[in-house]
N, C-alpha and C positions, 0 to 999 in steps of 0.2 A: 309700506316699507317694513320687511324683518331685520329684526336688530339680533345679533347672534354677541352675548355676554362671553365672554372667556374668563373666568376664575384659573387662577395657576396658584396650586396650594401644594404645603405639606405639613403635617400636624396640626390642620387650622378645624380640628372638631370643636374649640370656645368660641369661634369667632363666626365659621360659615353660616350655620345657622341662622343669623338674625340678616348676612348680608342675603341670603336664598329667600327670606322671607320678605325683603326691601322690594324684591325683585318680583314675588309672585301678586303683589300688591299692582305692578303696573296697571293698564292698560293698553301698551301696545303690545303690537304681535311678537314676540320673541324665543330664541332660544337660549338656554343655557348649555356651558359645556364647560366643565369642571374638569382640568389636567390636572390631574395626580401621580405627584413626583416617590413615591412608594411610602404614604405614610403610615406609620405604626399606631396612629393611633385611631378612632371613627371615622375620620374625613371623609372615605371617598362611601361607606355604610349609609353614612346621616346623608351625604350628598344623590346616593341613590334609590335612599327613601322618601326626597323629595323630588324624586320622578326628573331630576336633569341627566344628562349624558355624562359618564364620567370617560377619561383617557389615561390612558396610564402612559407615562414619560419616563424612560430611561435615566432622564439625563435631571437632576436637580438643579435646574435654574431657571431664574422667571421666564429671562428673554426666551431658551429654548421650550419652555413650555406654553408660553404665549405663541411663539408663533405654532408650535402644534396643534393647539387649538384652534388659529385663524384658518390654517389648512386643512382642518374637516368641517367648517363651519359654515353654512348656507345663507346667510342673513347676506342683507344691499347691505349693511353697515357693521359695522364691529366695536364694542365698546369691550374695554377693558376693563378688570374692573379687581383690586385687592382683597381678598377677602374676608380684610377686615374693615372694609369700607363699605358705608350701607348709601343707598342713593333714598331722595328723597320720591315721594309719590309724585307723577307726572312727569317723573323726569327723562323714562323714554320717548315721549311723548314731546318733549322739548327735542330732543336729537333729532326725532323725525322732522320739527317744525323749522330747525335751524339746517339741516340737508335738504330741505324743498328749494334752498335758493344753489342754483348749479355754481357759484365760486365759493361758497366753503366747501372745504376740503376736508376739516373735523372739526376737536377742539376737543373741550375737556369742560367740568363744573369747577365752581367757587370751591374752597373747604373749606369744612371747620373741625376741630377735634372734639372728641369727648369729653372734652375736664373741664373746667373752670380758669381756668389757669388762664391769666390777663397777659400774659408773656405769651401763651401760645396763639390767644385770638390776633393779639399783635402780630405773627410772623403769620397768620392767614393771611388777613387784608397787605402785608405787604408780597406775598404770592399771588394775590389776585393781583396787584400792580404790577407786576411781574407779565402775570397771562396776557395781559392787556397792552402790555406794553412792548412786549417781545414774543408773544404767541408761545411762549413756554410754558408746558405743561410735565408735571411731575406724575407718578403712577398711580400716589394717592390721591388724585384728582379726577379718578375715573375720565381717561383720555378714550376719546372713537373719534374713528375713522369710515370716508367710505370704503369699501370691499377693495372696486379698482383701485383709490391712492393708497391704499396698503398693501397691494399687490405688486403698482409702479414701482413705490419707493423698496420693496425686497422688505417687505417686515421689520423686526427690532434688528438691531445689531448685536449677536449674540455673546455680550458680555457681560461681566459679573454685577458691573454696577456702570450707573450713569446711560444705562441702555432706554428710560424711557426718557430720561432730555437729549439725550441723540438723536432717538425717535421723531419727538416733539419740534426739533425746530428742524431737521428735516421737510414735519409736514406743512410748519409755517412758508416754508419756499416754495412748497406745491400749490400753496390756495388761499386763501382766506382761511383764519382759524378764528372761536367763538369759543366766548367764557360762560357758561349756562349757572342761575339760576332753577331751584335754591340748591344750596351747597352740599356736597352728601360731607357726612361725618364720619371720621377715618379715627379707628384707634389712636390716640396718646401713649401707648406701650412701651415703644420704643424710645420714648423720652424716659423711663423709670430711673436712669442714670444721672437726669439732672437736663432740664427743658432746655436750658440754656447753653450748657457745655455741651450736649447733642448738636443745638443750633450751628454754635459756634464752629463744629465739628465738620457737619455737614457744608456750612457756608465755605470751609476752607476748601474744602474737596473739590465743592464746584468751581470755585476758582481757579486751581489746577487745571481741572479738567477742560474748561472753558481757553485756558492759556495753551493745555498741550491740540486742542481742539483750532485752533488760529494759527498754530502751526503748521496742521497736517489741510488743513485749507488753505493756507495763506489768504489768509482774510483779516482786513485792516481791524484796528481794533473799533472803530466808529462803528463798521459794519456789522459787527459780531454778530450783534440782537438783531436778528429780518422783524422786517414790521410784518405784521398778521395781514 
């Protein structure tokens, strides 16, 4: 099985670097393919010094640069992957061992952050309760799919935000979905404003969005979560 990576970056010359090296460490067959939204700074240089594909994208947004990527990309499987987020050794290796059984459909890894921070290991283990629980997966969880269920289902929904839990339970209604160890490590960055009040921030969001989401389905509220 090739597994075809999509990084969607722009300005990410601090962070790609170690996520491209996460990567060259594998074992299984893979490509890379780095969508480059017009960055100004080294990204798509350091990206094509490490011998991956890059694409240039008109358009600055994850979803539309994810799915540009998915649509040049040759791999049985697709894993997505932020490029601040580094996957652990064998963890290709695991995607392929968890697509040999034909009713999953994808899934995504455990996380964990960078920092030390006892609040942030806290909001992992209750996102892995979450995967587990409702087959929901967020973007820093490095989410794949197979080629055809990301084809059936029409890719990301290309919106500003909330486009990879859209995704995500989506593919939970397609198939069986899977929480892989070990966890890849995703930036702390975006908490620098305070771990908590980000939490808090985001938690509100997704409630919205989960509420205006049960509207445009009309789907009871018991239903919300599809079991994996």
């Amino acid at each position: 099985m090739k597994i075809s990576v999509i990084i969607p970056v722009f300005n990410e010359a601090t962070e790609l670097p170690a996520a491209l090296a996460a990567l060259r460490a594998q074992e299984a067959l893979l490509e890379v393919i780095v969508v480059d939204a017009g960055s100004t700074d080294a990204t798509a240089s350091l990206a094509r010094a490490a011998g991956v594909q890059v694409i240039s994208s008109a358009r600055r947004q994850r979803a539309a640069q994810t799915n540009l990527g998915a649509a040049a990309a040759r791999g049985d499987a697709l894993l997505f992957l932020h490029a601040d987020t580094r996957i652990a050794p064998g963890a290709l290796c695991g995607i392929e061992e968890a697509l040999r059984h034909a009713e999953v459909a994808g899934g995504g890894f455990a996380r964990r952050y960078d920092s030390p921070s006892l609040f942030l290991r806290a909001t992992c283990a209750l996102a892995e309760a979450r995967t587990r629980l409702c087959g929901w997966f967020l973007g820093d969880q490095a989410m794949f799919v197979r080629r055809t269920v990301f084809t059936a289902l029409g890719g990301f929904s290309e919106w500003d935000v909330f486009e990879d839990l859209d995704f995500s339970r989506r593919l939970a209604r397609a198939g069986r979905v899977v929480t892989l160890h070990p966890p890849v490590v995703s930036s702390a960055r975006r908490f620098n404003a305070g771990a908590a009040r980000t939490t808090w921030r985001d938690f509100a969001l997704t409630v919205r969005f989960l509420a205006s989401a049960r509207q445009r389905e009309n789907v009871p509220s018991a239903r919300l979560c599809s079991e994996p």
